[in-house]
Residue frames as qw, qx, qy, qz and C-alpha x, y, z in Angstrom:
[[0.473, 0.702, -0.300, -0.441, -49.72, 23.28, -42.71],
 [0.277, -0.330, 0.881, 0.196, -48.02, 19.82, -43.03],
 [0.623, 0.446, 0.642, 0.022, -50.88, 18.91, -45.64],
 [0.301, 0.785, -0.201, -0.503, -49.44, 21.81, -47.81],
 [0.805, 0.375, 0.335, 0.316, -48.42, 21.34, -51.78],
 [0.276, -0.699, 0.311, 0.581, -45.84, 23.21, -52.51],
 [0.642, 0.700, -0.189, -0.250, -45.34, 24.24, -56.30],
 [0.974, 0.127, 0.037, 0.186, -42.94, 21.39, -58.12],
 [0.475, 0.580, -0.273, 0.603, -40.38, 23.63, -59.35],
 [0.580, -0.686, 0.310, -0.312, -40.00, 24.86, -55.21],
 [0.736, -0.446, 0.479, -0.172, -39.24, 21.52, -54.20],
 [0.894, 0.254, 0.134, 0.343, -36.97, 20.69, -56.87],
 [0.239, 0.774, -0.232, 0.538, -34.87, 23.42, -56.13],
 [0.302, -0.716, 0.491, -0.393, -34.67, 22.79, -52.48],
 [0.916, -0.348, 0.198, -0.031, -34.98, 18.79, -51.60],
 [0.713, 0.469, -0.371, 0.366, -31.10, 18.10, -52.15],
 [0.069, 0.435, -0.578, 0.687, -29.99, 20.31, -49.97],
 [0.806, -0.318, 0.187, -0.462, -33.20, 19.36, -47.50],
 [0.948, 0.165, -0.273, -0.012, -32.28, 15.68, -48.29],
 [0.233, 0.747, -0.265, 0.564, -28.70, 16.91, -46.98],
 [0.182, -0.500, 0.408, -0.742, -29.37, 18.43, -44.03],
 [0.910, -0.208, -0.149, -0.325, -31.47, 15.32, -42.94],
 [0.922, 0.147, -0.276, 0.228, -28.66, 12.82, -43.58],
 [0.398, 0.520, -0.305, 0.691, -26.27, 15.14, -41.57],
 [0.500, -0.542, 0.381, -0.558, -27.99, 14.40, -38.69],
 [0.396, -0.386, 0.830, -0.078, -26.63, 10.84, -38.76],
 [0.111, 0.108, -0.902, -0.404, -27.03, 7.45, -40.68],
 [0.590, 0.272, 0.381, -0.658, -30.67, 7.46, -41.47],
 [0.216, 0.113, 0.868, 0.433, -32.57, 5.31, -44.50],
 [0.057, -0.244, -0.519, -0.817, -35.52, 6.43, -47.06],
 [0.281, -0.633, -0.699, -0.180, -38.57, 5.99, -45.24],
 [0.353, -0.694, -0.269, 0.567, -36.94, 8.11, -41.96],
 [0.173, -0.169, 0.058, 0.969, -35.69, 10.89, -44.36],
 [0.077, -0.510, -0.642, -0.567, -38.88, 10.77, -46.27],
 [0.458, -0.534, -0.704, 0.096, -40.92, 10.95, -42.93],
 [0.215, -0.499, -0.039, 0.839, -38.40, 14.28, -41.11],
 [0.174, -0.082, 0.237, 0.952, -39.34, 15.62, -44.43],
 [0.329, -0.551, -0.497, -0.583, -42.90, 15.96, -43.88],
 [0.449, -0.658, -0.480, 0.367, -42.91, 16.50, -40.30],
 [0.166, -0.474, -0.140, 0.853, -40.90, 19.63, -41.32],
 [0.407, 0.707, 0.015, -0.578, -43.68, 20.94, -43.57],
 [0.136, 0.416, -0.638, -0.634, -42.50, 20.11, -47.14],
 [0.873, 0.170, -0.088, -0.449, -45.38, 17.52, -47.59],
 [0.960, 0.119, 0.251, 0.042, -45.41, 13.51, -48.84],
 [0.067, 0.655, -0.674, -0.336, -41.99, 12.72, -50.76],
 [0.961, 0.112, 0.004, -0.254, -42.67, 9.78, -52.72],
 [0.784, -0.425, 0.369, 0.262, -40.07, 7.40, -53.34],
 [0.675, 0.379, 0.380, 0.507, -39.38, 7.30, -56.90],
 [0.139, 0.955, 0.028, 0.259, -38.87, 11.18, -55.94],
 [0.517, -0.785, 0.317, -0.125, -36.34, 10.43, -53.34],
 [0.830, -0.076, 0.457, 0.309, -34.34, 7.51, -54.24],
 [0.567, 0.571, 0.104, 0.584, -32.63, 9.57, -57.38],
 [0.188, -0.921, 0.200, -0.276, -31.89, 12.17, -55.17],
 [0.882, -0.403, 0.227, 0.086, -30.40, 9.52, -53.07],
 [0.904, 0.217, 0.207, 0.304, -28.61, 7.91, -55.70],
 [0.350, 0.874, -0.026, 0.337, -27.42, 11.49, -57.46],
 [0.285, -0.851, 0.340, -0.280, -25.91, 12.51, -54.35],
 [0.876, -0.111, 0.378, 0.277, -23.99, 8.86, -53.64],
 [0.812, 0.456, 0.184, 0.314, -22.74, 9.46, -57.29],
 [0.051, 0.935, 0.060, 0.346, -21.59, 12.99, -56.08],
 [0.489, 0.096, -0.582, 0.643, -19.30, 11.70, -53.27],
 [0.153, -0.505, 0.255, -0.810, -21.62, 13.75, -50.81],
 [0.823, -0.227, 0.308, -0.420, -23.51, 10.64, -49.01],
 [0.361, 0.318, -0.872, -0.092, -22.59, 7.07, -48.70],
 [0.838, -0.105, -0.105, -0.525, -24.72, 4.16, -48.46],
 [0.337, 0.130, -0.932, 0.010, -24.15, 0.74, -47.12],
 [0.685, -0.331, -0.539, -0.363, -27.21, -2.21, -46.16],
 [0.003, -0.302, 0.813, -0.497, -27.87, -3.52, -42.84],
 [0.197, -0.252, -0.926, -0.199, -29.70, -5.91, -41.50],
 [0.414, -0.567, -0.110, -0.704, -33.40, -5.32, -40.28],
 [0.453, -0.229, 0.676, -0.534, -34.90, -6.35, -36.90],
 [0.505, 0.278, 0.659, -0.483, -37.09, -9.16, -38.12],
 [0.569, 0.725, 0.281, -0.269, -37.53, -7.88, -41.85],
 [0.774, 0.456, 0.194, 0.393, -35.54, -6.85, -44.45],
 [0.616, -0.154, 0.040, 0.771, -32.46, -5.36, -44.78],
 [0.190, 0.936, 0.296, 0.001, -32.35, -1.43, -45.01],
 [0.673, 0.296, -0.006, 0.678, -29.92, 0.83, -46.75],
 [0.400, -0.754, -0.205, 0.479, -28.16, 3.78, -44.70],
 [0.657, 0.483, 0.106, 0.569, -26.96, 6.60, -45.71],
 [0.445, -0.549, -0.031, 0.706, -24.19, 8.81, -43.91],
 [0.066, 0.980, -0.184, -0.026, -23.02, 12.32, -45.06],
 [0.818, 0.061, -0.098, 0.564, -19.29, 11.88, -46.30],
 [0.472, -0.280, 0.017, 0.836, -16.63, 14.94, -45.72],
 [0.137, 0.093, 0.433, 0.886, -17.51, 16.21, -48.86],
 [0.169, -0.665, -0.600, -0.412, -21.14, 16.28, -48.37],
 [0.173, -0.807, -0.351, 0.442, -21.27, 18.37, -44.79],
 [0.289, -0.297, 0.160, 0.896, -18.83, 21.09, -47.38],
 [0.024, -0.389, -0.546, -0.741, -21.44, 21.15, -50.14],
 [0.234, -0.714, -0.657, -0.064, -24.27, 21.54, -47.36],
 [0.516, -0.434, -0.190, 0.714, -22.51, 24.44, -46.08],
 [0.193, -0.066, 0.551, 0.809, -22.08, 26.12, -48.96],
 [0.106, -0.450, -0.787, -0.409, -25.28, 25.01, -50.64],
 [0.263, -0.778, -0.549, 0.153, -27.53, 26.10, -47.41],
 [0.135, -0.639, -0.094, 0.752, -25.48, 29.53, -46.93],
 [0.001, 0.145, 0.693, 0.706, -26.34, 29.89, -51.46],
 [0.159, -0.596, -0.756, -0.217, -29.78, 29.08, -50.69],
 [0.241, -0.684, -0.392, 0.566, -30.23, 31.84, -47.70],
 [0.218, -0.328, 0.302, 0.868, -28.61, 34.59, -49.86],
 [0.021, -0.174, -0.796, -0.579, -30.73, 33.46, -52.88],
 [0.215, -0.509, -0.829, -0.088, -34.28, 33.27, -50.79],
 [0.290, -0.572, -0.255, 0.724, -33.52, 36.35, -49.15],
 [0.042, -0.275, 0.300, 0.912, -33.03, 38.32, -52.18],
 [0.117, -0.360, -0.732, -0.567, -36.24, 36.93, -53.87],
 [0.201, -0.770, -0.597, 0.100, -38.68, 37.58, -50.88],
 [0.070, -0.553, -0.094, 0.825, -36.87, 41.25, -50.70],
 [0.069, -0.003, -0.440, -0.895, -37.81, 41.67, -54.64],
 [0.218, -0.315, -0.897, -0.220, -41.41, 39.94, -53.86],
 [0.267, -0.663, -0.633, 0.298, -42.16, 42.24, -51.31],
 [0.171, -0.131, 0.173, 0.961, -41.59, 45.29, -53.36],
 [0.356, 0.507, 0.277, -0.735, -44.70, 47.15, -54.10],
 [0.468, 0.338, 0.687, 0.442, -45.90, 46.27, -57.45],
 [0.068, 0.259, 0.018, -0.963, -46.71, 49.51, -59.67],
 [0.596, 0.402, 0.387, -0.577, -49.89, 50.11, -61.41],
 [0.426, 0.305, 0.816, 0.243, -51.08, 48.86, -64.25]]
């Protein structure tokens, strides 16, 4: 399914926290989160869809960014998880569970007739 589209509003509700959980596996930069975030299913992320996430979440105290140099090429910006960001993912991801749970239990109610 990694060629799935996933409905817009979906994946504006969830890549933050995705975005998150990425960066919270250690200092990573746009192309590598893009990349984890189609290997786990959620499709292409484009940049100009990522990079404001990026940025939002810098602005948020919940990631922090700083350049380094490339091998050979150009410099690429990193971005760590700060204190504050593993508390919001915490939070956030144990919100989201609670939240997704309770829709697929109302989704999988019978529907009545018509």
């Amino acid at each position: 399914m990694t060629d799935e589209r996933w409905p817009g509003e979906w994946m504006r509700g969830v890549l933050s926290l995705c975005v998150l959980r990425v960066v919270a596996d250690g200092p990573t930069y746009g192309y590598a989160i893009a990349a984890r975030l189609g290997e786990a299913g959620l499709g292409s992320v484009k940049g100009g869809t990522l990079y404001p996430i990026l940025t939002r979440l810098e602005a948020e105290g919940l990631v922090s960014s700083s350049w380094e140099a490339g091998d050979g090429g150009p410099g690429r910006k990193f971005f760590t998880l700060t204190g504050n960001g593993a508390e919001a993912l915490r939070e956030r991801s144990e919100q989201w569970q609670v939240f997704t749970e309770r829709a697929a239990g109302l989704l999988s109610t019978p529907s009545l007739p018509v």
